[in-house]
C-alpha positions in Angstrom: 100.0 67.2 -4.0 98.2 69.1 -6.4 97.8 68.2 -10.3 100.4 70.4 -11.5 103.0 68.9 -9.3 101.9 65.4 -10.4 102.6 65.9 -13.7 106.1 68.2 -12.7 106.9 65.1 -11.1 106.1 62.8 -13.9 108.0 64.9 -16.5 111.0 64.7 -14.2 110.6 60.6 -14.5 110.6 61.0 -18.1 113.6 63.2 -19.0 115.8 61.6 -16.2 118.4 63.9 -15.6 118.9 65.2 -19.7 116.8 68.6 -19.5 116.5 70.9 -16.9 113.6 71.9 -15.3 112.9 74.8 -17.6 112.0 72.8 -20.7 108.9 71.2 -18.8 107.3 74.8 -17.4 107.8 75.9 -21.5 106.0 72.5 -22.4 103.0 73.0 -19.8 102.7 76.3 -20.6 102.9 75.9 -24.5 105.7 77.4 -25.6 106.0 76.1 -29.5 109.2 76.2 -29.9 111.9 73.6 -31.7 113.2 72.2 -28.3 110.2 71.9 -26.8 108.3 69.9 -29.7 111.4 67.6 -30.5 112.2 66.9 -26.6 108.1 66.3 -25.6 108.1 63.7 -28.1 111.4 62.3 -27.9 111.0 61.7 -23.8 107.0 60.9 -24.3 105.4 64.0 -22.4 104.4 65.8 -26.0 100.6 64.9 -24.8 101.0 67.4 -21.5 102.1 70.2 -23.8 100.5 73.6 -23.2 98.3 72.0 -20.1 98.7 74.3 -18.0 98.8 77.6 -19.8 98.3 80.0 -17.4 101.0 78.4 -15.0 103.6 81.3 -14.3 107.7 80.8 -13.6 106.9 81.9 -9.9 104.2 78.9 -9.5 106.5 76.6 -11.2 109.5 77.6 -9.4 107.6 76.7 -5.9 106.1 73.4 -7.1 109.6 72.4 -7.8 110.9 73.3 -5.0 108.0 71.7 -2.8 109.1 68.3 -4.8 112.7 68.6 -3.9 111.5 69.2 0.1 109.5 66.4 -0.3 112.8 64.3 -1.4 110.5 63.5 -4.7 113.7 64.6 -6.9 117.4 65.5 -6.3 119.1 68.1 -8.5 122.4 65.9 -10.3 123.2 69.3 -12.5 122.0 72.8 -12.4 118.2 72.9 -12.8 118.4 69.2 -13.9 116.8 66.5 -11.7 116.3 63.0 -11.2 113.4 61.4 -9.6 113.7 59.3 -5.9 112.5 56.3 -5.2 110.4 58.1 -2.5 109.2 60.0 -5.5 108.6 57.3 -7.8 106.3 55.5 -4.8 104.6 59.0 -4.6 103.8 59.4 -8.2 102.5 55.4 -8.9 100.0 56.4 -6.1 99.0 59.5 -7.5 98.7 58.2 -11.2 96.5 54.9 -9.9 94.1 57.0 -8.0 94.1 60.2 -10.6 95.4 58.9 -14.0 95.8 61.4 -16.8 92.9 61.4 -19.2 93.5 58.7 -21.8 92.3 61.4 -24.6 94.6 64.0 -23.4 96.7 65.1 -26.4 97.8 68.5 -26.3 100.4 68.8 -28.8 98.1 67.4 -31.3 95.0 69.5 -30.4 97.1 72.7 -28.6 96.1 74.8 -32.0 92.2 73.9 -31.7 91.1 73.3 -28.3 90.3 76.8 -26.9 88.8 78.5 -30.2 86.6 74.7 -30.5 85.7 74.5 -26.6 84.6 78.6 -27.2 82.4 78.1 -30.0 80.8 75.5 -28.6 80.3 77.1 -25.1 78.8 80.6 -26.3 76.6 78.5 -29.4 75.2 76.0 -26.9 74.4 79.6 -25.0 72.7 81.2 -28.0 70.8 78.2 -29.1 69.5 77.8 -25.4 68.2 81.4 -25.4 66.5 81.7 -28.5 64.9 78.7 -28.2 63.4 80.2 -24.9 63.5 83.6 -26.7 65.6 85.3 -24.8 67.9 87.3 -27.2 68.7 89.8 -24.4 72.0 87.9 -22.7 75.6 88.6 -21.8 77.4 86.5 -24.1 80.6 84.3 -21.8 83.0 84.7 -24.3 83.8 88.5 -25.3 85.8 87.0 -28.1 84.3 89.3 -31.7 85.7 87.0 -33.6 83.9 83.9 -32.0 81.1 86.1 -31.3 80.7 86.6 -34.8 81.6 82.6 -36.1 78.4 81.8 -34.0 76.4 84.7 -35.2 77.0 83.8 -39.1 76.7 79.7 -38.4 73.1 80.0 -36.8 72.4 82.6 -39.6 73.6 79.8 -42.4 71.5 76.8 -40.8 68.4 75.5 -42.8 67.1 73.8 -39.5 64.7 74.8 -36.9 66.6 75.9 -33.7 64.8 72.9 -32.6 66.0 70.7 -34.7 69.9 72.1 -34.6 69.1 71.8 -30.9 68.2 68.5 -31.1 71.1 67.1 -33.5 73.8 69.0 -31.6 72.1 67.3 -28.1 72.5 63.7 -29.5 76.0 64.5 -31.1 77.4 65.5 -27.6 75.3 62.6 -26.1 77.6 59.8 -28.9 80.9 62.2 -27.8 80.1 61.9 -24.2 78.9 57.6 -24.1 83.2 57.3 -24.3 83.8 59.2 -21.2 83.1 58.1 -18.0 80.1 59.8 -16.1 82.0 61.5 -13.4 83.9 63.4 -16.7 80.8 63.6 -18.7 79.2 65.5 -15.7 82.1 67.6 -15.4 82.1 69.1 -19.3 78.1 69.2 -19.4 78.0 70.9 -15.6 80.2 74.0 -17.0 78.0 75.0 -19.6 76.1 77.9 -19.1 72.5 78.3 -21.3 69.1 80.0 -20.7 68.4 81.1 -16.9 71.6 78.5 -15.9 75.1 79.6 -15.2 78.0 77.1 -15.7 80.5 76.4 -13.3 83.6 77.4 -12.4 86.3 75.0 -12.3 87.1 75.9 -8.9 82.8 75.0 -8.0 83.5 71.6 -10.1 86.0 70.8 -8.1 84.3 71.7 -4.9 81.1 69.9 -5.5 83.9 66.2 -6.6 86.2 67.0 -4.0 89.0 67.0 -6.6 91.6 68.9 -7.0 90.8 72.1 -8.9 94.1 71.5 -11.4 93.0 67.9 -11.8 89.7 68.8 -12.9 91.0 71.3 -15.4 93.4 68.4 -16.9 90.1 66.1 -17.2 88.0 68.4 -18.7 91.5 69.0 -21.7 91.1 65.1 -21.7 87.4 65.5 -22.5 87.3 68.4 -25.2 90.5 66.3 -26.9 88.5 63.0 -27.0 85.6 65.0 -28.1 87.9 66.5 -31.1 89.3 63.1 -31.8 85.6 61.7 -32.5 84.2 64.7 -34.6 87.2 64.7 -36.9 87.6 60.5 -37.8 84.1 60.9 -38.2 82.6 63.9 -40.0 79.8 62.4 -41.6 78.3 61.4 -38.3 78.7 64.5 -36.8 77.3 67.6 -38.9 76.9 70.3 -36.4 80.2 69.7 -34.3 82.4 69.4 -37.2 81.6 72.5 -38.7 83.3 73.8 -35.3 86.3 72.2 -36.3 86.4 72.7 -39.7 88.7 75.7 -40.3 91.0 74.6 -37.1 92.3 70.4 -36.9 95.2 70.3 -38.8 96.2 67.3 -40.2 99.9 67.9 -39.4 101.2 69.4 -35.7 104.3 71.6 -37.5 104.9 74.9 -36.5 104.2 77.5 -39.2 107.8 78.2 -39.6 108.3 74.8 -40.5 105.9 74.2 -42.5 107.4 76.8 -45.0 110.7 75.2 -44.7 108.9 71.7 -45.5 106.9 73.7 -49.1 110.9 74.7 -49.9 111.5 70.8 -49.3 108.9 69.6 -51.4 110.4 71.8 -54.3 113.6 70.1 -54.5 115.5 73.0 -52.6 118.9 71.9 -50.2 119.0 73.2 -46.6 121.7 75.7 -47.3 119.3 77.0 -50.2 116.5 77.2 -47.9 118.6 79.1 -45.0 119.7 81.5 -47.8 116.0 81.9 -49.0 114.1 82.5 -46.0 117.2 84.6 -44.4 117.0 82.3 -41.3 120.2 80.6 -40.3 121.1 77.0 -41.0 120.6 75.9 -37.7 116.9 77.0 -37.6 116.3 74.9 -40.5 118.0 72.1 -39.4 115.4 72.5 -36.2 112.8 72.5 -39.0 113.8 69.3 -40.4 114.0 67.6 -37.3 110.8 68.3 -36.2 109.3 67.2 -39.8 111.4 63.9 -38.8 109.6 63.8 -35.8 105.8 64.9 -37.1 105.9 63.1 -40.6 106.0 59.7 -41.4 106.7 60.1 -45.0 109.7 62.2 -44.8 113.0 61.0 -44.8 116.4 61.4 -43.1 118.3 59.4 -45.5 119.6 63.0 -47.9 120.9 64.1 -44.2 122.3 60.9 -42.6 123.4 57.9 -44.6 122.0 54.4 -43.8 125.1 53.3 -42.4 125.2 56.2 -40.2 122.1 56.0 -39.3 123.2 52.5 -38.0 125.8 53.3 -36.0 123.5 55.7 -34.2 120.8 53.2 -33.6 123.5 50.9 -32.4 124.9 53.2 -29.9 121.7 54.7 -28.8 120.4 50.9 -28.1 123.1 50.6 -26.0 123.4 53.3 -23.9 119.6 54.2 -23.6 120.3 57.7 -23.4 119.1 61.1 -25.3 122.5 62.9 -24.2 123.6 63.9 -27.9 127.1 64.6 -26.8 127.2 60.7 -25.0 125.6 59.2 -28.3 128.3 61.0 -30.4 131.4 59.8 -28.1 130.2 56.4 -28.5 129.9 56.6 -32.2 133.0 57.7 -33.0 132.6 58.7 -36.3 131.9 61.9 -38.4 128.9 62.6 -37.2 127.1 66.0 -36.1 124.6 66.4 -33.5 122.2 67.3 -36.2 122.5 63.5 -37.6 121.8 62.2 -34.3 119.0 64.6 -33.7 117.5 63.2 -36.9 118.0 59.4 -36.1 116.5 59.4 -32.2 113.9 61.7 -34.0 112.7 59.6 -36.8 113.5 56.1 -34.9 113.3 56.1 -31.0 109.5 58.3 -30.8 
């Protein structure tokens, strides 16, 4: 099996039977929309999200169907599945001998990870030719905008090139001490610098004999754990902060809903807001569920009152489902799916 199967197959474990297929290809592949946030972290798989970006439907499509051959899965609805014992065997291997990277966190880092991982490739570049001055070189990333970022930082430094050489090598070398070598090697081996060429993924995972999906998943693990470090600890890391310092944000909200939360914070109703921003109620009621999910301050009780919020956590504990229409049988009372949303939202992730 490759990688991307392993973790189709692990989504499938998670969601058991309430989503169908669809909403795990539009988490790998990064889709930010409303469903996909709220259901990654309601069913714990909000850490794979946008992992695989350049999976496409047709790739997907096959590596579900290879999983269903396999008798991994059986469909219970259309496009929903349910994972097999023979499946759940298969998948306990696969996780013990290739675990996901315990840094891996892509909803929190989705927004930051490839502008970071590109100014620090094409800067470690330029640094390593003009030390040997060499300003003649093809640049690896043809982005003008990250082009330029590295142009103006090196431009804006007081230090030596030495020296910014220097302190950027031991900042890495403090990142790197909390991976383990094999991943360590795999992030230092694809940088390229002066007369060396990084490699590929497909070379890294030649020269480990891993799979070539597997090492791309690490290497997300690495640049995440890498991120996580830099930003708890600014002080300590003066070069690779400056990389992140226009891009970690504090809170993962879509922009959309961070405009709904500014209405929020001013006092203005949900109605008010859907009037306002010419959206319809039920986008803002997305909105609001996902700040339930996202934000620890913020709460439900305007939207669901304590002792429906009760009879929700009641039902839910006894059911152990996410089905909304299941939950809202149970509860027999005047409650909307929106309520429910709001309660497995803000209590259950």
């Amino acid at each position: 099996m490759n990688y991307i199967q392993v973790s189709i197959l692990f989504c499938i474990k998670q969601l058991k039977g309430e989503r169908t297929a669809y909403g795990i290809y539009h988490l790998l592949t990064g889709k930010k929309s409303a469903q996909t946030i709220q259901d990654g972290k309601i069913f714990g798989i909000s850490f794979l999200f946008q992992s695989f970006v350049y999976l496409d439907k047709r790739s997907f499509e096959a590596c579900v169907a290879y999983l269903k051959e396999q008798q991994y899965i059986e469909e219970t609805e259309n496009q929903k599945y349910v994972m097999t014992d023979k499946g759940q065997a298969r998948l306990e291997d696969e996780l013990t001998a290739r675990p996901f990277h315990p840094a891996l966190d892509g909803w929190k880092f989705a927004s930051s990870t490839q502008l970071f991982l590109a100014r620090i490739t094409l800067f470690i570049q330029t640094l390593s030719n003009l030390q040997y001055f060499q300003k003649g070189f093809l640049p690896i990333s043809k982005n003008a905008e990250v082009i330029q970022w590295v142009k103006t930082y090196i431009m804006s430094q007081k230090q030596t090139r030495q020296e910014l050489a220097a302190e950027l090598f031991e900042e890495l070398r403090m990142c790197l001490k909390g991976c383990t070598e094999r991943d360590a090697s795999l992030f230092v081996l694809q940088l390229t610098g002066y007369q060396r060429v990084g490699f590929t993924k497909n070379q890294l995972a030649y020269q480990y004999e891993l799979d070539e999906h597997y090492v791309h998943i690490q290497l997300l693990g690495v640049i995440h754990h890498i991120i996580e470090k830099v930003s708890k600890n600014n002080e300590s890391f003066h070069v690779l902060s400056s990389f992140l310092r226009d891009l970690y944000l504090e809170l993962p909200l879509t922009s959309s809903t961070l405009k709904t939360y500014s209405w929020l914070q001013k006092g203005k109703t949900l109605e008010e807001i859907a009037y306002i921003r010419r959206l319809k109620e039920s986008t803002i009621e997305d909105h609001i569920a996902e700040l339930a999910l996202f934000v620890p301050s913020f709460s439900i009780d305007a939207y669901v009152s304590p002792k429906q919020q009760e009879k929700i956590i009641s039902a839910f504990e006894g059911l152990r489902t996410n089905k909304l229409k299941v939950i809202k049988e149970e509860v027999k009372d005047d409650v909307t799916y929106f309520q429910i949303r709001l309660v497995l939202a803000k209590h259950f992730t």
